[in-house]
C-alpha positions as a Markdown table, in Angstrom:
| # | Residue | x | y | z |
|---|---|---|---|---|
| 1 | Unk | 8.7 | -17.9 | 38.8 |
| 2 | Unk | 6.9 | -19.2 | 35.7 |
| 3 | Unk | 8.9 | -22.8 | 35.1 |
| 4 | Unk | 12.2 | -24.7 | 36.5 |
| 5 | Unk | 13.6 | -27.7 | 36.4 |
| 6 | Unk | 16.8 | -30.2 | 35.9 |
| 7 | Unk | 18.3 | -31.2 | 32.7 |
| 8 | Unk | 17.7 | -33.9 | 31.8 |
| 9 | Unk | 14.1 | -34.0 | 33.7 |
| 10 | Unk | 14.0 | -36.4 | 36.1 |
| 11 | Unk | 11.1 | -39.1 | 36.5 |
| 12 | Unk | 10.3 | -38.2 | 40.2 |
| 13 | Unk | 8.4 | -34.6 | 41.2 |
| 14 | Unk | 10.8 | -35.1 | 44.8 |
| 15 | Unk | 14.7 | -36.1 | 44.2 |
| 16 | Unk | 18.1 | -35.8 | 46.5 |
| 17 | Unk | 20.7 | -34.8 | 44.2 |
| 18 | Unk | 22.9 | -38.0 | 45.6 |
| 19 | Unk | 19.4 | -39.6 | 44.2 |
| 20 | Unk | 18.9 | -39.0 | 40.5 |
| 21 | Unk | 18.5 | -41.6 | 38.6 |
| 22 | Unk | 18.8 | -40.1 | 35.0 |
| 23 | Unk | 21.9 | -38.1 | 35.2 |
| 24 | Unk | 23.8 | -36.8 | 32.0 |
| 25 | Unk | 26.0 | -39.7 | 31.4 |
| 26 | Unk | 22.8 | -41.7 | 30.7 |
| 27 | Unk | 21.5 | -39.0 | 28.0 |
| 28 | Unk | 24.9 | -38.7 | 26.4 |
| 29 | Unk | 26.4 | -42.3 | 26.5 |
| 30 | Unk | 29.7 | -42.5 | 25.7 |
| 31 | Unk | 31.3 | -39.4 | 26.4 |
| 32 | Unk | 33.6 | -38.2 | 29.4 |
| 33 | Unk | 32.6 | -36.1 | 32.2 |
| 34 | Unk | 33.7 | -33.0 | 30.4 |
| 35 | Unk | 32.0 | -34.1 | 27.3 |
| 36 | Unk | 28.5 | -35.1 | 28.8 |
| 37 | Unk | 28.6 | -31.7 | 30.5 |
| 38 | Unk | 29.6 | -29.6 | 27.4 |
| 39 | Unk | 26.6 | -31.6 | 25.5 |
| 40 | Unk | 24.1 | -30.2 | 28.2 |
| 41 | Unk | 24.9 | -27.0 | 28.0 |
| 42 | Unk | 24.3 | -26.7 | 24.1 |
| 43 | Unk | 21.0 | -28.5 | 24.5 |
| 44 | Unk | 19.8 | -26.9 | 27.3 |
| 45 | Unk | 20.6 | -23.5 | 26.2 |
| 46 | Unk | 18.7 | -24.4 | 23.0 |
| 47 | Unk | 16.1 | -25.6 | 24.7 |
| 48 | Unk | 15.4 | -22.3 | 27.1 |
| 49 | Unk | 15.9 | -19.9 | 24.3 |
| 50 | Unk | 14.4 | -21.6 | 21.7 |
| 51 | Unk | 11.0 | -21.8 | 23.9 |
| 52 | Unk | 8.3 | -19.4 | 23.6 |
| 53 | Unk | 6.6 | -18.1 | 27.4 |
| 54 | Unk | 3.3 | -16.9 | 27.2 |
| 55 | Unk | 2.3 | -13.6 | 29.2 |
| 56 | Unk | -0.8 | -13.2 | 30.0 |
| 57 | Unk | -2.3 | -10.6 | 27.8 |
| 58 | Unk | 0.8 | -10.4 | 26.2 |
| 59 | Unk | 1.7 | -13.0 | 23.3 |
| 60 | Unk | 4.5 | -14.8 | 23.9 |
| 61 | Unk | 8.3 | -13.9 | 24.2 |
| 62 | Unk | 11.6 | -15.5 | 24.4 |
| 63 | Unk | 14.1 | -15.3 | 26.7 |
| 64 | Unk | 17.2 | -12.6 | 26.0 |
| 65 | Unk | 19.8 | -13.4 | 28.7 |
| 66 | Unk | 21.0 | -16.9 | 30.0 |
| 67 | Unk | 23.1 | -17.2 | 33.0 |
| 68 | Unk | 25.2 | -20.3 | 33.3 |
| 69 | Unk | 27.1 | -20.9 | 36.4 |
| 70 | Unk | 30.7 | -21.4 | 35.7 |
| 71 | Unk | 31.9 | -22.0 | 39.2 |
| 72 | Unk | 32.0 | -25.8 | 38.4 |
| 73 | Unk | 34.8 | -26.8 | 35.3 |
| 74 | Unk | 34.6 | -23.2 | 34.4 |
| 75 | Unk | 37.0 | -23.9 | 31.2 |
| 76 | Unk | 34.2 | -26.6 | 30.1 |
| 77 | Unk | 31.3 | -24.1 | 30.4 |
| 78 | Unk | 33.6 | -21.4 | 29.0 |
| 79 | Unk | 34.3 | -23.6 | 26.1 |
| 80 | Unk | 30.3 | -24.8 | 25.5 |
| 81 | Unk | 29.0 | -21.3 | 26.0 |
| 82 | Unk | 31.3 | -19.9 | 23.3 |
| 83 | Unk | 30.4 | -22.3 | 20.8 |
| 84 | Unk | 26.4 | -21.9 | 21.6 |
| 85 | Unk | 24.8 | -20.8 | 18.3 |
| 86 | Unk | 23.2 | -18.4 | 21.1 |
| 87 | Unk | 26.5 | -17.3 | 22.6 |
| 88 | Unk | 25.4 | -13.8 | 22.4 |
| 89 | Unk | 22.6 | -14.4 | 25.2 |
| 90 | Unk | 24.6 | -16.0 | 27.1 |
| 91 | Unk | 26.2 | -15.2 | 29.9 |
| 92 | Unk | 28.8 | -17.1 | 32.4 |
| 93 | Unk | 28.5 | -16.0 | 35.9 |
| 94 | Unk | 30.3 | -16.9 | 39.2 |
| 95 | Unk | 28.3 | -16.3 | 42.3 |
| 96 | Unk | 30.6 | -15.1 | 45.3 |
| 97 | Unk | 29.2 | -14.4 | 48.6 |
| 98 | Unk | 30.5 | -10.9 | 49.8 |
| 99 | Unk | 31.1 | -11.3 | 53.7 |
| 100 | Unk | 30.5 | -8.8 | 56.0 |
| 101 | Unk | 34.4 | -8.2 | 56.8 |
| 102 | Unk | 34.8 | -7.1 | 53.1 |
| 103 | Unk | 33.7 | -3.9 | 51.4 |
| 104 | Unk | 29.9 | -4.1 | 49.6 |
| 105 | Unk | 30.4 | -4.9 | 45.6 |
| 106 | Unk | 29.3 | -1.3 | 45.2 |
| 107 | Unk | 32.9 | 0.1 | 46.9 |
| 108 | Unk | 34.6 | -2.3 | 44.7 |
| 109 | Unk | 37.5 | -0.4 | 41.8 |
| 110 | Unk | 35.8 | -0.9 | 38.5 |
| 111 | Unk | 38.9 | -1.7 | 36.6 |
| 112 | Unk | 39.5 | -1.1 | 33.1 |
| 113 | Unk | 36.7 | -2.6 | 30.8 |
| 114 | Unk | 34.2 | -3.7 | 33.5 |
| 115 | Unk | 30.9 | -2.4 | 34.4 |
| 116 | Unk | 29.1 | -2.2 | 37.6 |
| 117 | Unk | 25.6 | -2.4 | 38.4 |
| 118 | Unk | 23.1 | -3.3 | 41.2 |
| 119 | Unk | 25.1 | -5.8 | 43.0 |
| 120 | Unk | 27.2 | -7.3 | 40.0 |
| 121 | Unk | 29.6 | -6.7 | 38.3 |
| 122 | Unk | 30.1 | -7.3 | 34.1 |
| 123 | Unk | 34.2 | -8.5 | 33.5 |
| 124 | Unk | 35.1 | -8.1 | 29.7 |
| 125 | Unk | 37.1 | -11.7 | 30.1 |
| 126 | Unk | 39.5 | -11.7 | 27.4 |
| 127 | Unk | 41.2 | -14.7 | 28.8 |
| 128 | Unk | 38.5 | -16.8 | 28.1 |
| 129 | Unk | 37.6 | -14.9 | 24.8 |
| 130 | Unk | 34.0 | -14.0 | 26.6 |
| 131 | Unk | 32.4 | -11.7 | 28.8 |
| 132 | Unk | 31.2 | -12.8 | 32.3 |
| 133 | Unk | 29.3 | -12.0 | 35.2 |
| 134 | Unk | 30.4 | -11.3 | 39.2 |
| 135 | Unk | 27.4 | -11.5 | 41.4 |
| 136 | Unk | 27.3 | -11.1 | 45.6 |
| 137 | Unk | 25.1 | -14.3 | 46.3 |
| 138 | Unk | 24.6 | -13.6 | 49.7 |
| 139 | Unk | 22.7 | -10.2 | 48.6 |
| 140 | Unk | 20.5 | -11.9 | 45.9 |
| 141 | Unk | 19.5 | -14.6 | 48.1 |
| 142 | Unk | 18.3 | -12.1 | 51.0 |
| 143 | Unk | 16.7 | -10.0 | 48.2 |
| 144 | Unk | 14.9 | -13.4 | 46.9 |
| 145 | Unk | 13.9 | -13.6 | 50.8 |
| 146 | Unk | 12.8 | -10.4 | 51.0 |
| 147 | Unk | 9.9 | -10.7 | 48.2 |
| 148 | Unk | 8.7 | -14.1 | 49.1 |
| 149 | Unk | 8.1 | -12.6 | 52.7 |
| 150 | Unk | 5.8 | -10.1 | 50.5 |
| 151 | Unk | 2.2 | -11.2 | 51.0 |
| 152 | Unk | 0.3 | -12.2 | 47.7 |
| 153 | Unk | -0.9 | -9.3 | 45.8 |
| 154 | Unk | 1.7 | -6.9 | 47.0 |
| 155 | Unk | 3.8 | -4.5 | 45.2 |
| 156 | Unk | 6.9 | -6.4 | 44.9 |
| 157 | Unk | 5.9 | -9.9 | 45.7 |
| 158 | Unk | 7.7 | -13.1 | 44.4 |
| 159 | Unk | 5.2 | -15.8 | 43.7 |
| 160 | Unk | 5.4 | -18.9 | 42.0 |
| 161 | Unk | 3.5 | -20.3 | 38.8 |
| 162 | Unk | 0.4 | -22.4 | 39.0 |
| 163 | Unk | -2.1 | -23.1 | 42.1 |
| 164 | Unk | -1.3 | -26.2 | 43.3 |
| 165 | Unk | 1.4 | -25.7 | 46.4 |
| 166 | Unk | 2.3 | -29.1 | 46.4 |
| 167 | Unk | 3.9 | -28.9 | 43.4 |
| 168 | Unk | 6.4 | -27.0 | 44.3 |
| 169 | Unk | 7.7 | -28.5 | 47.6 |
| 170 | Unk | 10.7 | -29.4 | 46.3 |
| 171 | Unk | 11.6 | -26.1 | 45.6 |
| 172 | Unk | 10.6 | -24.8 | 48.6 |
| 173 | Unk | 12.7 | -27.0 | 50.6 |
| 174 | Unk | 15.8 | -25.3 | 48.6 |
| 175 | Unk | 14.8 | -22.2 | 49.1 |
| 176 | Unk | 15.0 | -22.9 | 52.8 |
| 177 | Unk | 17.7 | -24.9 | 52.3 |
| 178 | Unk | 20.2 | -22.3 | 53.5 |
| 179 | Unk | 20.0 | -19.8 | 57.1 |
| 180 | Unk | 20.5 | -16.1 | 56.6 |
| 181 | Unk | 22.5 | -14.7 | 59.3 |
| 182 | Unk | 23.5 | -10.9 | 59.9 |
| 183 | Unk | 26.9 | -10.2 | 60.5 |
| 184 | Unk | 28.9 | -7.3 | 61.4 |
| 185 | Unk | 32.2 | -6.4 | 60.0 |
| 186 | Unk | 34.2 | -3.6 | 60.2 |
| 187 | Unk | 33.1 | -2.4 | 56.9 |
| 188 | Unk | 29.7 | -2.4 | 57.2 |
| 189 | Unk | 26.6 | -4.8 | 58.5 |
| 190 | Unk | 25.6 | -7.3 | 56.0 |
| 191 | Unk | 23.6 | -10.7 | 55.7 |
| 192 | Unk | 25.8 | -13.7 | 54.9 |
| 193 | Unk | 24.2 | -17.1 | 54.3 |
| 194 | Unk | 25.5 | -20.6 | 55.0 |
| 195 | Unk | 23.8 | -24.2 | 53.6 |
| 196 | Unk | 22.4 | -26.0 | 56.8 |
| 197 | Unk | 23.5 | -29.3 | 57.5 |
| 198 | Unk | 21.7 | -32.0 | 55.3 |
| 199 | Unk | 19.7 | -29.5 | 53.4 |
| 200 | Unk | 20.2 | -29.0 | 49.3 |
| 201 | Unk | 20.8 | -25.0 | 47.9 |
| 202 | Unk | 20.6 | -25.9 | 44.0 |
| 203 | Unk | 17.3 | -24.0 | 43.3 |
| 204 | Unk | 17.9 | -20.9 | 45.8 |
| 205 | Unk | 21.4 | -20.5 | 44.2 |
| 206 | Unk | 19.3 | -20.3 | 40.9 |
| 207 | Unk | 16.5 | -18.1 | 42.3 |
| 208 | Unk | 18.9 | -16.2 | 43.3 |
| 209 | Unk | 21.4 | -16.0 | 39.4 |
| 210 | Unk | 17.7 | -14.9 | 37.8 |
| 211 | Unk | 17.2 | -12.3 | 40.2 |
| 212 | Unk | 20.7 | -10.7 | 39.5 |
| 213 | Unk | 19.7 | -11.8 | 35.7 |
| 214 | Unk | 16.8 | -9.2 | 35.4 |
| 215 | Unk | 19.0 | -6.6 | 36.9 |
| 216 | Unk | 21.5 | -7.1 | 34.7 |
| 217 | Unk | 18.8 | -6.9 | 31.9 |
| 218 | Unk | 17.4 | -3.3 | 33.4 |
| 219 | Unk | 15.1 | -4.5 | 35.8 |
| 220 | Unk | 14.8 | -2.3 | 38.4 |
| 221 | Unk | 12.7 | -1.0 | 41.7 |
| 222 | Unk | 11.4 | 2.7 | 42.8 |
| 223 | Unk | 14.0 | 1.8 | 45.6 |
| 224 | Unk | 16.8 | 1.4 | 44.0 |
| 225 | Unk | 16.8 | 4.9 | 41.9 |
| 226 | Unk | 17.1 | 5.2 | 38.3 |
| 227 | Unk | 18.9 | 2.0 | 36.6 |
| 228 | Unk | 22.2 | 3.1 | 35.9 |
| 229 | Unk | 25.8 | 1.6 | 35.2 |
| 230 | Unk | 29.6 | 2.6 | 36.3 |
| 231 | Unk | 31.6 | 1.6 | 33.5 |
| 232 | Unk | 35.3 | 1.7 | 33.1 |
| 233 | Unk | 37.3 | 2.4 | 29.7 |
| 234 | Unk | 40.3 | 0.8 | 29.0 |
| 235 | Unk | 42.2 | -1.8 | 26.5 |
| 236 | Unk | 42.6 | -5.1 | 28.2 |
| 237 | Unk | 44.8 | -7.1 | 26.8 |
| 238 | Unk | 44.4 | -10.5 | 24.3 |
């Protein structure tokens, strides 16, 4: 994890969503709901893609895929993420937790013009007149679970930027925000997560959207075999 953050920034390093004090409407006075969140996106798009992240070693790069949660006023997010002068990096997603009772995403019919991967799934959305993503959340967040637990210095270890813990406390509380609990179904066995009472999610949920980002961008482990994609041909209609 080498950054994060809100848009617009808040003032405090510790916040309650029910708690922010500079919210949207305040950065984009004037305009509705719809309009304040449309506005965001554009400018925070910009702002992530038009950044340069230094590796170490390594010069800097830019980012090549942006996933934007579309769960929330989808047609709004739709609409801003289309008219992004960096619509072609972008990429709307809707997180859906696969329970236990249904079949994995992986034993799911690719139908025509999709494309399946490691736990997502690419949908050519000609409705909306973009392309979008399916991924199982409740995967994702045990894999984001799963590397954490992975002590420092491991093959495979998530750690987070900078040496100063207390900076990241917030974070941390939304990653433990929700409990992981293993269910069995009459498909199969699977993990299946649920918010605790009182707790906030926000961060974990996207912890969880960059993990399945990198996988849609190739990223890959020994364990999973060789990257590879189930794609289905077919017209879909306009």
């Amino acid at each position: 994890v080498v950054d994060y953050g809100t848009w617009p920034e808040q003032r405090e390093s510790y916040f309650r969503l029910r708690d922010i004090r500079f919210k949207l409407s305040e950065k984009y006075t004037g305009r509705s709901e719809e309009g304040c969140l449309h506005a965001g996106i554009l400018d925070l798009a910009a702002h992530l893609i038009n950044r340069d992240w230094s590796r170490f070693g390594a010069g800097n790069v830019r980012l090549r895929r942006l996933l934007m949660d579309a769960r929330y006023k989808t047609d709004v997010v739709f609409g801003a993420c289309r008219s992004s002068p960096f619509a072609g990096q972008i990429l709307p997603s809707f997180g859906h937790g696969v329970p236990a009772k249904r079949r994995s995403m992986a034993q799911w019919e690719v139908k025509p013009g999709e494309t399946r991967g490691h736990h997502y799934i690419l949908r050519p959305g000609a409705a909306r007149g973009m392309a979008h993503a399916t991924i199982d959340t409740n995967y994702w967040k045990s894999f984001v679970h799963t590397r954490l637990a992975i002590p420092l210095g491991e093959p495979g270890a998530l750690t987070l930027f900078g040496d100063q813990p207390k900076r990241h406390e917030m974070l941390v509380d939304h990653l433990l925000g929700e409990m992981r609990v293993r269910v069995s179904g009459p498909e199969r066995t699977a993990d299946e997560w649920e918010l605790k009472p009182g707790e906030e999610n926000h961060w974990l949920d996207c912890l969880a959207g960059c993990a399945a980002a990198a996988a849609i961008e190739g990223v890959t482990l020994p364990e999973w075999g060789a990257a590879k994609r189930e794609r289905r041909q077919g017209t879909v209609p306009e």
